[in-house]
PDB file with one MODEL, atoms N, CA, C and O in Angstrom:
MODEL        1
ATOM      1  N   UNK A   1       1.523 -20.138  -8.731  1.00  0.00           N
ATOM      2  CA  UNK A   1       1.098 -18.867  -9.290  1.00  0.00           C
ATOM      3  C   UNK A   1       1.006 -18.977 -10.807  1.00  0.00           C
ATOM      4  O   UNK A   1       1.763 -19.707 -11.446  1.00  0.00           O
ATOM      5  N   UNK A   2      -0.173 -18.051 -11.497  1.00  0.00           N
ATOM      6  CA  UNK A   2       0.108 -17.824 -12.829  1.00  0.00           C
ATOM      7  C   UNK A   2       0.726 -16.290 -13.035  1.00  0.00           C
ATOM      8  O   UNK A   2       1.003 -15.351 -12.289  1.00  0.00           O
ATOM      9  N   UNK A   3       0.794 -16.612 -14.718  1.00  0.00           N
ATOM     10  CA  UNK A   3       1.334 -15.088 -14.580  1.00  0.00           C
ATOM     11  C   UNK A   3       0.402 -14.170 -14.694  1.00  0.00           C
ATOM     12  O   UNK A   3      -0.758 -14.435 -15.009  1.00  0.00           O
ATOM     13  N   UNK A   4       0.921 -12.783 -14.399  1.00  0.00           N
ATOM     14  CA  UNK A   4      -0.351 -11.653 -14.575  1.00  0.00           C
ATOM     15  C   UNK A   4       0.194 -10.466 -15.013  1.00  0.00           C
ATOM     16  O   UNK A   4       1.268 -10.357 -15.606  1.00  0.00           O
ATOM     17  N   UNK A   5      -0.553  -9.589 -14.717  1.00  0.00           N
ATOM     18  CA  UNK A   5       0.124  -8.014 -14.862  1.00  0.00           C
ATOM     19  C   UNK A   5       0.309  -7.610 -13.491  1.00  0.00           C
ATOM     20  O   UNK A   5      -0.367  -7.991 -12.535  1.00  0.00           O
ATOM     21  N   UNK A   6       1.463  -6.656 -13.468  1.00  0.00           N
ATOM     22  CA  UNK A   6       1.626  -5.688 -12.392  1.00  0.00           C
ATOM     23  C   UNK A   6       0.473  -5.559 -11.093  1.00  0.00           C
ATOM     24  O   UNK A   6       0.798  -5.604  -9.906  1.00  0.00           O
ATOM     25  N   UNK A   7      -0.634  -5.424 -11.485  1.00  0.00           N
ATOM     26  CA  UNK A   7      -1.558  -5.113 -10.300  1.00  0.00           C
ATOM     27  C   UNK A   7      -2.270  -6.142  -9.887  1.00  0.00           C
ATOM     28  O   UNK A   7      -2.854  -6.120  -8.804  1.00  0.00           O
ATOM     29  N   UNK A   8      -2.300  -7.065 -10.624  1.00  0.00           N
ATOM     30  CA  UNK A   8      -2.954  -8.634 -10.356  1.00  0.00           C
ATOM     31  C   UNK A   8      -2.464  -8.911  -9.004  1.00  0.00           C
ATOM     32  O   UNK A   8      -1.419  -8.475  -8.522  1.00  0.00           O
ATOM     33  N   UNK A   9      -3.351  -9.709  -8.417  1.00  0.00           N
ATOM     34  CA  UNK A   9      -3.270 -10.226  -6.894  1.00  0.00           C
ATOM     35  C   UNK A   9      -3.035 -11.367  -6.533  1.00  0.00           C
ATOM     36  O   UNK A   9      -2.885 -11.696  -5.357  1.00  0.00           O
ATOM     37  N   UNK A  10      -2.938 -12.573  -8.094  1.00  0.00           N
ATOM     38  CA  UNK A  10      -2.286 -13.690  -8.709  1.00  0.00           C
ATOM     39  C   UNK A  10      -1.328 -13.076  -9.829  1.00  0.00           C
ATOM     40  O   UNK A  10      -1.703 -12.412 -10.795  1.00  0.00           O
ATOM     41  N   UNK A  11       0.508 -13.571  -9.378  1.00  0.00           N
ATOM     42  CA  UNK A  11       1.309 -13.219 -10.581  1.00  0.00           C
ATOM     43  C   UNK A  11       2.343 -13.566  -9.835  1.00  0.00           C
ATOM     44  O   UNK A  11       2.417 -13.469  -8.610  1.00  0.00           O
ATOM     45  N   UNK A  12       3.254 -14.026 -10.665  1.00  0.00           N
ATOM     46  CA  UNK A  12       4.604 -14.237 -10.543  1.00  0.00           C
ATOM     47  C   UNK A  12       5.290 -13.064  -9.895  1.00  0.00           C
ATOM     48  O   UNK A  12       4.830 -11.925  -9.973  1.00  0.00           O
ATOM     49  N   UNK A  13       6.181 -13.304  -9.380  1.00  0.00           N
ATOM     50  CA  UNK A  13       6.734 -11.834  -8.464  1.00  0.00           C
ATOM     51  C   UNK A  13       7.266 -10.822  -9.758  1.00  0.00           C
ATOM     52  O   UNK A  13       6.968  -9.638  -9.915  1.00  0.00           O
ATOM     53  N   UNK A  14       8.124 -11.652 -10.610  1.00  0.00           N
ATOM     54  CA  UNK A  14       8.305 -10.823 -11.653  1.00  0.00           C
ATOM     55  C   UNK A  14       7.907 -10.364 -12.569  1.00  0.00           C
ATOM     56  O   UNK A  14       8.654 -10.055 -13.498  1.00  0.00           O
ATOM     57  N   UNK A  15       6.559 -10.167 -12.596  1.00  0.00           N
ATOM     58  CA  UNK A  15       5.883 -10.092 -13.864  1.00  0.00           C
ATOM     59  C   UNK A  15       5.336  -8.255 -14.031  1.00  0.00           C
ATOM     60  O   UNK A  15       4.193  -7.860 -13.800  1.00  0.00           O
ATOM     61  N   UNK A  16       6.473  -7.410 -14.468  1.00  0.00           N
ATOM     62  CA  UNK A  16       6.125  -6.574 -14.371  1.00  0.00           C
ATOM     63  C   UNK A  16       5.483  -5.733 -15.310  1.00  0.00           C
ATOM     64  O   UNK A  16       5.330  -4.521 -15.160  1.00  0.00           O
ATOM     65  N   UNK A  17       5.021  -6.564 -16.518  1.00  0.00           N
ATOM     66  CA  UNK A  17       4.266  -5.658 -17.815  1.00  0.00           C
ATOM     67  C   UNK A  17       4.894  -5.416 -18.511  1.00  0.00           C
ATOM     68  O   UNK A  17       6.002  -5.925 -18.340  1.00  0.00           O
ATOM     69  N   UNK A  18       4.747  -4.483 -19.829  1.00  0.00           N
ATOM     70  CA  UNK A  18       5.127  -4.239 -21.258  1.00  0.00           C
ATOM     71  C   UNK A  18       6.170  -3.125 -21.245  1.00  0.00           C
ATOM     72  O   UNK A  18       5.840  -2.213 -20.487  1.00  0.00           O
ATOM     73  N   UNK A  19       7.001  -2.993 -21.690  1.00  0.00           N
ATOM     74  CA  UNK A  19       7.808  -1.740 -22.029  1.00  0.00           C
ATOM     75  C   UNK A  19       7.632  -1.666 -23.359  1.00  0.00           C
ATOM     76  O   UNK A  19       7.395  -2.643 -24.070  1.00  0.00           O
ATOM     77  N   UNK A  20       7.776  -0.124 -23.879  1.00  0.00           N
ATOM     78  CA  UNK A  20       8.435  -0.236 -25.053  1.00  0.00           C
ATOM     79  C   UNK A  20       9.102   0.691 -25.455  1.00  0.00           C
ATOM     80  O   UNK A  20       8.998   1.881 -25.159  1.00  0.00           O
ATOM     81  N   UNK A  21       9.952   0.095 -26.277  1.00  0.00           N
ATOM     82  CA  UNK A  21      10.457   0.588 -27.372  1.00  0.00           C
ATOM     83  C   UNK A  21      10.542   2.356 -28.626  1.00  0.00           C
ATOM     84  O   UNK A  21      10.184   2.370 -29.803  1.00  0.00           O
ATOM     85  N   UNK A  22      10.815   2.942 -28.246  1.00  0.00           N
ATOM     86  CA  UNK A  22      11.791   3.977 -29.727  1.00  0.00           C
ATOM     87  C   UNK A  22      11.465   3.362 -30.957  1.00  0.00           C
ATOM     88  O   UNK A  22      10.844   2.323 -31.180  1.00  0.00           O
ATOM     89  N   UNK A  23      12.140   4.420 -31.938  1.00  0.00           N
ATOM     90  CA  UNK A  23      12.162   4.128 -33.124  1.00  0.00           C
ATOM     91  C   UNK A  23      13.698   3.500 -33.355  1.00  0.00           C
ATOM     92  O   UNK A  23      14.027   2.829 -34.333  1.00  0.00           O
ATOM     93  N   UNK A  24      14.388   3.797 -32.459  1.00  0.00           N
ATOM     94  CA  UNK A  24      15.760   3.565 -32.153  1.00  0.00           C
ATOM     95  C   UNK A  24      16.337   1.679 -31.351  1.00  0.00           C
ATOM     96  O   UNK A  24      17.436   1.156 -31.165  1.00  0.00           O
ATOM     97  N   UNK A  25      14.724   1.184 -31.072  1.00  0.00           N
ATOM     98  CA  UNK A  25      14.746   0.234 -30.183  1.00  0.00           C
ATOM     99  C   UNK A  25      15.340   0.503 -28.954  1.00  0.00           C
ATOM    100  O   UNK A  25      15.967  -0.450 -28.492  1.00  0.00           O
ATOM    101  N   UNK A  26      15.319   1.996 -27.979  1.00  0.00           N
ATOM    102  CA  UNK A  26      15.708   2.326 -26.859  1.00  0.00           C
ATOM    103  C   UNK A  26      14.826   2.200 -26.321  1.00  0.00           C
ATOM    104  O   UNK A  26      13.883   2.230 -27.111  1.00  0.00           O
ATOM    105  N   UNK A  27      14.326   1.977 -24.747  1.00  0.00           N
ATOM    106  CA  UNK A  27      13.206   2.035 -23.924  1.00  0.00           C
ATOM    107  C   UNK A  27      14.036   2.936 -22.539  1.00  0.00           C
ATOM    108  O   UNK A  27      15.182   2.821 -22.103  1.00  0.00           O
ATOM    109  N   UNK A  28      13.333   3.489 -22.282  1.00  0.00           N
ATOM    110  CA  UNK A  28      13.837   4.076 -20.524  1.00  0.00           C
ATOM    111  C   UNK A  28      12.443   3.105 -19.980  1.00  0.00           C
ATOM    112  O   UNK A  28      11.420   2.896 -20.631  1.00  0.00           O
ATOM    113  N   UNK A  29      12.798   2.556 -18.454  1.00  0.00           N
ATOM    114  CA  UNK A  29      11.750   2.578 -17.373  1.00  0.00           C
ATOM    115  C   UNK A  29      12.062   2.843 -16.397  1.00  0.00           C
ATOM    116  O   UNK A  29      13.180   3.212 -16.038  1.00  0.00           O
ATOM    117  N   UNK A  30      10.790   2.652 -15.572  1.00  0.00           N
ATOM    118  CA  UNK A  30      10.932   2.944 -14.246  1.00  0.00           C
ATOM    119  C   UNK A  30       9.754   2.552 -13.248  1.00  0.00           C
ATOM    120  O   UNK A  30       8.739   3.216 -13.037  1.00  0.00           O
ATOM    121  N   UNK A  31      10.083   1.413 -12.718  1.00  0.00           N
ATOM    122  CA  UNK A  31       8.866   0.227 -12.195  1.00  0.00           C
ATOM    123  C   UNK A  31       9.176   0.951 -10.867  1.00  0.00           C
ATOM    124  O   UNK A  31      10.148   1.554 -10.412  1.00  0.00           O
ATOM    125  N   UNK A  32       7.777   0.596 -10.386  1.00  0.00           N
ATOM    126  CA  UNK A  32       7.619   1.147  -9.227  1.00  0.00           C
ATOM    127  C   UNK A  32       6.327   0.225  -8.876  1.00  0.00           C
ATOM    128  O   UNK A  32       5.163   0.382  -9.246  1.00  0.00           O
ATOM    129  N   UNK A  33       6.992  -0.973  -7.899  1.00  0.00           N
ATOM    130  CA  UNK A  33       6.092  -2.055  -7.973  1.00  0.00           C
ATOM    131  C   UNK A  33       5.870  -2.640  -6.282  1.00  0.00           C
ATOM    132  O   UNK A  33       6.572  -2.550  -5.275  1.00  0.00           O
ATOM    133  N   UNK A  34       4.417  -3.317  -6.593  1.00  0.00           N
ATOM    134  CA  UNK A  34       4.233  -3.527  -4.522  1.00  0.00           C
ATOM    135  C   UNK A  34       4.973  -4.933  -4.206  1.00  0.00           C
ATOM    136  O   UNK A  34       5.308  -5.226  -3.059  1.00  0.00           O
ATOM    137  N   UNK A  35       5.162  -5.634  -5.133  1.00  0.00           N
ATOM    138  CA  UNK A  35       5.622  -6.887  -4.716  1.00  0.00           C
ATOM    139  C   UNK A  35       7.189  -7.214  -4.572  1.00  0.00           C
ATOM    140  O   UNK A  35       7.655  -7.938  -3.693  1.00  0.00           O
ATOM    141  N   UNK A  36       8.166  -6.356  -5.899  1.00  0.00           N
ATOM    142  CA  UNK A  36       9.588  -6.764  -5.424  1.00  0.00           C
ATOM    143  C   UNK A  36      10.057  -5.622  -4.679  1.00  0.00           C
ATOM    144  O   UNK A  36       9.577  -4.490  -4.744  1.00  0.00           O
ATOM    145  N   UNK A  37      11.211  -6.067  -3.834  1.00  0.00           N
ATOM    146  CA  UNK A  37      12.179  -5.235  -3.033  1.00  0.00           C
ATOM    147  C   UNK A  37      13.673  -4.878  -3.743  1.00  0.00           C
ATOM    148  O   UNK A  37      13.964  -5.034  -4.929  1.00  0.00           O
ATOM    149  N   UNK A  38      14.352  -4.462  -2.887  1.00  0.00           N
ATOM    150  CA  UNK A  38      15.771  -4.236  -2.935  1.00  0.00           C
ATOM    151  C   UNK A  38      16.189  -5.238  -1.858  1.00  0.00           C
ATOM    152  O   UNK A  38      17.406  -5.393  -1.753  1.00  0.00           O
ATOM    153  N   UNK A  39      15.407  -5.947  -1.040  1.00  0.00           N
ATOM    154  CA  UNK A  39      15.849  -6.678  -0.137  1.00  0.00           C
ATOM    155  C   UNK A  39      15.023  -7.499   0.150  1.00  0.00           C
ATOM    156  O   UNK A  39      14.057  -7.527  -0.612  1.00  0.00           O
ATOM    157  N   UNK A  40      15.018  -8.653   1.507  1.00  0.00           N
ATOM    158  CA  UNK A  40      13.917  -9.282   2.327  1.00  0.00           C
ATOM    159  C   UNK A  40      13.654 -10.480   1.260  1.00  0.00           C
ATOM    160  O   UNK A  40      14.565 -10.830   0.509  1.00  0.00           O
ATOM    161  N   UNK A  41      12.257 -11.151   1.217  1.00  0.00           N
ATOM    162  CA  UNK A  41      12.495 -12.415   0.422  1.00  0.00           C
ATOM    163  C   UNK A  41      11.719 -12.491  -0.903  1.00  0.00           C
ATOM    164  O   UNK A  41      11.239 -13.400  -1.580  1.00  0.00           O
ATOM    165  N   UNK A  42      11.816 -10.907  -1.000  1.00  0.00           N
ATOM    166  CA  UNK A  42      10.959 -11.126  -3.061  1.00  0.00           C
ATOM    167  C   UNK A  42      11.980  -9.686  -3.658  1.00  0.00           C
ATOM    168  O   UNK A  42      11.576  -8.867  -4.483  1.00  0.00           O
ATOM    169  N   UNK A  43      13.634  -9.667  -2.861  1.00  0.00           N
ATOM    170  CA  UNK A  43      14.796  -9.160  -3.424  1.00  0.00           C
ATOM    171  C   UNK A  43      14.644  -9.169  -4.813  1.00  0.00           C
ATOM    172  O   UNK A  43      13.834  -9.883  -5.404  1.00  0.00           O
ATOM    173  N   UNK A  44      15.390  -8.408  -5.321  1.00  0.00           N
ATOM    174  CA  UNK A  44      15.558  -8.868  -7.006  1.00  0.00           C
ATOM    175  C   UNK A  44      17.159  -8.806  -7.138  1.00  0.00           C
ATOM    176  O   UNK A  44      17.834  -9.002  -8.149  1.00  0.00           O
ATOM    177  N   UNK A  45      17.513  -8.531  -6.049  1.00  0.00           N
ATOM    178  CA  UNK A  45      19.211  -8.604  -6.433  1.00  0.00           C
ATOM    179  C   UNK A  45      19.667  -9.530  -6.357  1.00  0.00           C
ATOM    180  O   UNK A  45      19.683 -10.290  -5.389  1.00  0.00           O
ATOM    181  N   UNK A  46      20.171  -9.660  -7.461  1.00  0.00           N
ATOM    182  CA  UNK A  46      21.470 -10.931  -8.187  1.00  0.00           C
ATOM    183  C   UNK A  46      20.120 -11.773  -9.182  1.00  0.00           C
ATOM    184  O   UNK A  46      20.357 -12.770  -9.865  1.00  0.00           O
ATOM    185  N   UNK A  47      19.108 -11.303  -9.103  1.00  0.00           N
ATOM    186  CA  UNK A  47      18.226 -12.112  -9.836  1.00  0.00           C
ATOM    187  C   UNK A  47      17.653 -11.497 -11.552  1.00  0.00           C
ATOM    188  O   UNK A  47      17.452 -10.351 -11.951  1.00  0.00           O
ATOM    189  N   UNK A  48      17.577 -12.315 -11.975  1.00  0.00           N
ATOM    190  CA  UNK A  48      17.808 -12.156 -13.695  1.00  0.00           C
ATOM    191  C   UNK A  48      16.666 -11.374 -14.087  1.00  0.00           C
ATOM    192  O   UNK A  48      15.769 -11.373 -13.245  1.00  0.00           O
ATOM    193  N   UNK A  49      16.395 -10.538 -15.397  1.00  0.00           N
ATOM    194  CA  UNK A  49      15.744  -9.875 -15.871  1.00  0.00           C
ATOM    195  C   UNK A  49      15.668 -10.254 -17.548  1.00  0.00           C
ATOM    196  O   UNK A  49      16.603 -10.001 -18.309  1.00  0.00           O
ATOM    197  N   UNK A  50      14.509 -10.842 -17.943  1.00  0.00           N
ATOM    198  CA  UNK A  50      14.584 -10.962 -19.527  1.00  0.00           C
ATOM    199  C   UNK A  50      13.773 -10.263 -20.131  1.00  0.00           C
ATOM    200  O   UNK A  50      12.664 -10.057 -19.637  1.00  0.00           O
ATOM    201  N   UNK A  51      14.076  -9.824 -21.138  1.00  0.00           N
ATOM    202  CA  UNK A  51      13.368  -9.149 -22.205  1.00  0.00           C
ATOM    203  C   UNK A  51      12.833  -9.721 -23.564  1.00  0.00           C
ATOM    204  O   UNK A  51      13.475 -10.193 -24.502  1.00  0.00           O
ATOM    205  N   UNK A  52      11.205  -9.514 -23.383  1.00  0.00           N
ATOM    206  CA  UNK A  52      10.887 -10.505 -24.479  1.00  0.00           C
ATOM    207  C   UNK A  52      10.739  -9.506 -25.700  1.00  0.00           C
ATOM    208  O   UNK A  52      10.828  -8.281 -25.632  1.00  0.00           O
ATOM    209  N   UNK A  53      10.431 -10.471 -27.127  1.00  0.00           N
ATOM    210  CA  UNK A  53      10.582  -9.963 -28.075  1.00  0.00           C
ATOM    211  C   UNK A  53       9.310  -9.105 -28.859  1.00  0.00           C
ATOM    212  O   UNK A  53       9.151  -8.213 -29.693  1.00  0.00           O
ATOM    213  N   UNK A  54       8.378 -10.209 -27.808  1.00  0.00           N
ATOM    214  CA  UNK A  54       6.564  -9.348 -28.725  1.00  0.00           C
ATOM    215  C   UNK A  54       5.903  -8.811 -27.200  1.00  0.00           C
ATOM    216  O   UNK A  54       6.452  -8.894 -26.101  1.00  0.00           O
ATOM    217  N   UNK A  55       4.677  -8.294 -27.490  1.00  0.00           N
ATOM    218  CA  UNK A  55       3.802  -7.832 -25.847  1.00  0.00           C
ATOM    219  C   UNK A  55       2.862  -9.144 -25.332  1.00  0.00           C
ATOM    220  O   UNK A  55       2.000  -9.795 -25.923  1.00  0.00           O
ATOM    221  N   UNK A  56       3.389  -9.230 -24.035  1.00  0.00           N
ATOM    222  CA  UNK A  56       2.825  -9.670 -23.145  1.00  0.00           C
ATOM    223  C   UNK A  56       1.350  -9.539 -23.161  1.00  0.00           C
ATOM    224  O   UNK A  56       0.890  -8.448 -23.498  1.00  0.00           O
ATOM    225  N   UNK A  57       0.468 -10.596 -22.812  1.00  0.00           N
ATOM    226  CA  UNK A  57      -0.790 -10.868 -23.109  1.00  0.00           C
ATOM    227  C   UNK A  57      -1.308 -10.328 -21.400  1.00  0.00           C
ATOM    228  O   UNK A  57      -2.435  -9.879 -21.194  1.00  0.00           O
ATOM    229  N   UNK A  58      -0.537 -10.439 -20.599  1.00  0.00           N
ATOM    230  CA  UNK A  58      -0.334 -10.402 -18.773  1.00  0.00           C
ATOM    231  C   UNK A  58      -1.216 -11.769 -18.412  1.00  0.00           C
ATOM    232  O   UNK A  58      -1.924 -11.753 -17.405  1.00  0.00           O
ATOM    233  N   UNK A  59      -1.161 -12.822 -19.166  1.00  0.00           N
ATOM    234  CA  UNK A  59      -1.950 -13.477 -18.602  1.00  0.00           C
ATOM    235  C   UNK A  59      -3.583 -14.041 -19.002  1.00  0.00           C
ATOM    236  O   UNK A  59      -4.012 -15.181 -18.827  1.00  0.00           O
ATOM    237  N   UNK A  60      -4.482 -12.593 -19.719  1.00  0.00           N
ATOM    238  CA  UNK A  60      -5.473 -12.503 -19.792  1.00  0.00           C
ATOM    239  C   UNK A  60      -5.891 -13.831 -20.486  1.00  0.00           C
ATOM    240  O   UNK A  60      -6.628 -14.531 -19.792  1.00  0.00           O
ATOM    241  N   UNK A  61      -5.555 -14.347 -21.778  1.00  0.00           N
ATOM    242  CA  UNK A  61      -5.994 -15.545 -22.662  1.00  0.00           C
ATOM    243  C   UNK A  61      -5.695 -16.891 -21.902  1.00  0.00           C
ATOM    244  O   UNK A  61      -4.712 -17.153 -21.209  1.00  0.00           O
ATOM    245  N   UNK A  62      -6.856 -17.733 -22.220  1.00  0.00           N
ATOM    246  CA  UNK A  62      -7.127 -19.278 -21.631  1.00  0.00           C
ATOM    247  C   UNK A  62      -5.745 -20.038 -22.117  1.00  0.00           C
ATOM    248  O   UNK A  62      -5.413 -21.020 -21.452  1.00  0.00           O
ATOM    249  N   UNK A  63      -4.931 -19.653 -23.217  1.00  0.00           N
ATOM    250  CA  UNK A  63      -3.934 -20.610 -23.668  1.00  0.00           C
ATOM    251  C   UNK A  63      -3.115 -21.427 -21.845  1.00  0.00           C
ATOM    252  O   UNK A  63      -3.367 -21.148 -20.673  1.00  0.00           O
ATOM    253  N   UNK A  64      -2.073 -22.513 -22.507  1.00  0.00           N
ATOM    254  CA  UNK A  64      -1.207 -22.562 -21.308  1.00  0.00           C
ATOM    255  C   UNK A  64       0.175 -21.462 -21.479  1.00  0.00           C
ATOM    256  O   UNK A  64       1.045 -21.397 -20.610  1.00  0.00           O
ATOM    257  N   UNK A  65       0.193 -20.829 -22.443  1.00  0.00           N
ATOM    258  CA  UNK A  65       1.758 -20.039 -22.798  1.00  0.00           C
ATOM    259  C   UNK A  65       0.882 -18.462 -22.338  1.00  0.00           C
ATOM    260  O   UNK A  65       1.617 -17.507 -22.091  1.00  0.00           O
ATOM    261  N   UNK A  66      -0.318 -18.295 -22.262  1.00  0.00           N
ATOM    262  CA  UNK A  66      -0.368 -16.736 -21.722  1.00  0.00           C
ATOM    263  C   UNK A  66      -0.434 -16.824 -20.025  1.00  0.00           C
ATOM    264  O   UNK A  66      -0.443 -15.786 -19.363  1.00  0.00           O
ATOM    265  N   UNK A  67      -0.481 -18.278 -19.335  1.00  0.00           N
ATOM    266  CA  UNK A  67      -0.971 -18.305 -17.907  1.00  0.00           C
ATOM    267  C   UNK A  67       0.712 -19.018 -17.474  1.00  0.00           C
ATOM    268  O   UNK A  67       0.960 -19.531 -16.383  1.00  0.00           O
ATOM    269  N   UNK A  68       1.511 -18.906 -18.401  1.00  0.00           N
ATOM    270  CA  UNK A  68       2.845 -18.886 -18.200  1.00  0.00           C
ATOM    271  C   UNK A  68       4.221 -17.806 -18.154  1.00  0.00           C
ATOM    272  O   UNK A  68       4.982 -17.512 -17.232  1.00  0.00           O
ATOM    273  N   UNK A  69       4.173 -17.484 -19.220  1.00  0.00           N
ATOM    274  CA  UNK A  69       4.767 -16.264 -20.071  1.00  0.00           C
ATOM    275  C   UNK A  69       4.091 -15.139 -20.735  1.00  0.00           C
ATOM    276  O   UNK A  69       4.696 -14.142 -21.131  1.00  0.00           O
ATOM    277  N   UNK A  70       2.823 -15.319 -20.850  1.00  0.00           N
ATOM    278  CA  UNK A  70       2.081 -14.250 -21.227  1.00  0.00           C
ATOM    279  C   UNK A  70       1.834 -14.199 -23.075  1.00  0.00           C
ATOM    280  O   UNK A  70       1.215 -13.356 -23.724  1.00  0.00           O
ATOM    281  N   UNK A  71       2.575 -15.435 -23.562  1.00  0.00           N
ATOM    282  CA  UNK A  71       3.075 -15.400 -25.130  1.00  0.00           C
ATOM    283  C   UNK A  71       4.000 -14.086 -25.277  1.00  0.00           C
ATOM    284  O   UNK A  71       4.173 -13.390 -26.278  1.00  0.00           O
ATOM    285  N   UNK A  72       4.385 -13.992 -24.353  1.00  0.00           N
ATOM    286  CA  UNK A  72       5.585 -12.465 -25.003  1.00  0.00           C
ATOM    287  C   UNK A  72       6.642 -13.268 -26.016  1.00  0.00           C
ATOM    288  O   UNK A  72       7.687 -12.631 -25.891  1.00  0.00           O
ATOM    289  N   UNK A  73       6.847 -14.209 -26.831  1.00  0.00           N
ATOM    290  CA  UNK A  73       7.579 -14.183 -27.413  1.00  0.00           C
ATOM    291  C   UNK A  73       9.336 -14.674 -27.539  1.00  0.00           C
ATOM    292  O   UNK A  73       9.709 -15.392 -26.610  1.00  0.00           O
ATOM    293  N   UNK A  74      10.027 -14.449 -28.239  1.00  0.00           N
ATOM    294  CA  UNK A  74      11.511 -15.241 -27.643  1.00  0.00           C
ATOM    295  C   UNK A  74      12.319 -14.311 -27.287  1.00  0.00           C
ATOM    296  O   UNK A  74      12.146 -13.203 -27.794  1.00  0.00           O
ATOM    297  N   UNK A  75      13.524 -14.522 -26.229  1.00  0.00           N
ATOM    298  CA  UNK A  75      13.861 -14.023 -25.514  1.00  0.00           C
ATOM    299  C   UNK A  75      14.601 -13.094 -25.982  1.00  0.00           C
ATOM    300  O   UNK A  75      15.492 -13.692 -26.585  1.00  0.00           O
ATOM    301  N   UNK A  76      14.863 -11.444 -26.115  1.00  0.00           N
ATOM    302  CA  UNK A  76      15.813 -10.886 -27.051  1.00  0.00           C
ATOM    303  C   UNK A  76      17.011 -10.112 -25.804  1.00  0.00           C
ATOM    304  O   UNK A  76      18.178  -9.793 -26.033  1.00  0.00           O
ATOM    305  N   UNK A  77      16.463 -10.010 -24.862  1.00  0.00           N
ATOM    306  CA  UNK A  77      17.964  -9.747 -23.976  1.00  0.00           C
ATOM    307  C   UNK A  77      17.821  -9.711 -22.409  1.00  0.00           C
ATOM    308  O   UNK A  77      16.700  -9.493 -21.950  1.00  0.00           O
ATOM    309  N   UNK A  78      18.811  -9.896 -21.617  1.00  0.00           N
ATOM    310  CA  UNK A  78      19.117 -10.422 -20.400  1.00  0.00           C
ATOM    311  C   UNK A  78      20.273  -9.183 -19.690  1.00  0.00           C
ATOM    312  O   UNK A  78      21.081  -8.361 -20.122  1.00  0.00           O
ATOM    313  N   UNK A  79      19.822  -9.598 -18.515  1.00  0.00           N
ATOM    314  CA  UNK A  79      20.748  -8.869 -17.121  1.00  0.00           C
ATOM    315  C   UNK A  79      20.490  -9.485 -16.121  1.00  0.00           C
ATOM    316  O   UNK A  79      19.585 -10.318 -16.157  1.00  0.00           O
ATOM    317  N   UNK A  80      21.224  -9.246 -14.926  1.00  0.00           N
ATOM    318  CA  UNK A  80      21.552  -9.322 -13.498  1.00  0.00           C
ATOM    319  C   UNK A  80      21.016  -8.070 -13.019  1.00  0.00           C
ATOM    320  O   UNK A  80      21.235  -6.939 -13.453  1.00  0.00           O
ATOM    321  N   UNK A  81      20.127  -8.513 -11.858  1.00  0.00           N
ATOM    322  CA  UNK A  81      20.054  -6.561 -10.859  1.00  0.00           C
ATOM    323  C   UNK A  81      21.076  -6.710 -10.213  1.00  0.00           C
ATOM    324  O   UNK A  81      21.673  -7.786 -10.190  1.00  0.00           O
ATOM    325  N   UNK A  82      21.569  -5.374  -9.397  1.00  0.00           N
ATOM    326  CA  UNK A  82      23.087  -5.343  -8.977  1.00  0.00           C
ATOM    327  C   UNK A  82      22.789  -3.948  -8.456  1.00  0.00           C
ATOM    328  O   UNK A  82      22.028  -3.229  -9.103  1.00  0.00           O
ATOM    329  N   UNK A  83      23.457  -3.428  -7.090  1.00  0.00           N
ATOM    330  CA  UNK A  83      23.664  -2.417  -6.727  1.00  0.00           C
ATOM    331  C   UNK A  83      24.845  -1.558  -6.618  1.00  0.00           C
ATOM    332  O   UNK A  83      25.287  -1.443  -5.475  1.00  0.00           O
ATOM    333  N   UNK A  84      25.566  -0.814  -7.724  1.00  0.00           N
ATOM    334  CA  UNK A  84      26.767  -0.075  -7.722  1.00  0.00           C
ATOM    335  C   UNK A  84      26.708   0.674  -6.374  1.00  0.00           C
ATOM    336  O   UNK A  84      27.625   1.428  -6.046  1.00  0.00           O
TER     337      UNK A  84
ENDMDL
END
């Protein structure tokens, strides 16, 4: 797979698009996506979440870093999904 955006029909399971940012550097989301689950075999639980530092290209440019990562940039923060 390369990477893509959200609605692409080629993309990494995780590739869910751009958030952004406050003036505060706060973001709220709320993905609502056809490819990952809460379960079955494209789960996201126990599986990592990074946050890049610039916007995601989704793919669109010929480079090899936008049909990888999208050029989003270096990594500025990380989690685990997890169900309390």
């Amino acid at each position: 797979q390369t990477h893509g955006a959200p609605a692409d029909s080629v993309r990494h399971v995780g590739d869910l698009g751009n958030i952004e940012a406050d003036q505060n550097g706060q973001a709220q989301i709320n993905i609502v996506d056809k490819v990952i689950a809460l379960s079955g075999p494209h789960s996201i639980i126990g599986r990592g979440v990074v946050i890049h530092s610039g916007e995601d290209d989704l793919g669109k440019k010929q480079d090899q870093g936008s049909k990888t990562t999208g050029n989003a940039g270096d990594r500025m923060g990380c989690g685990i999904v997890g169900i309390l």
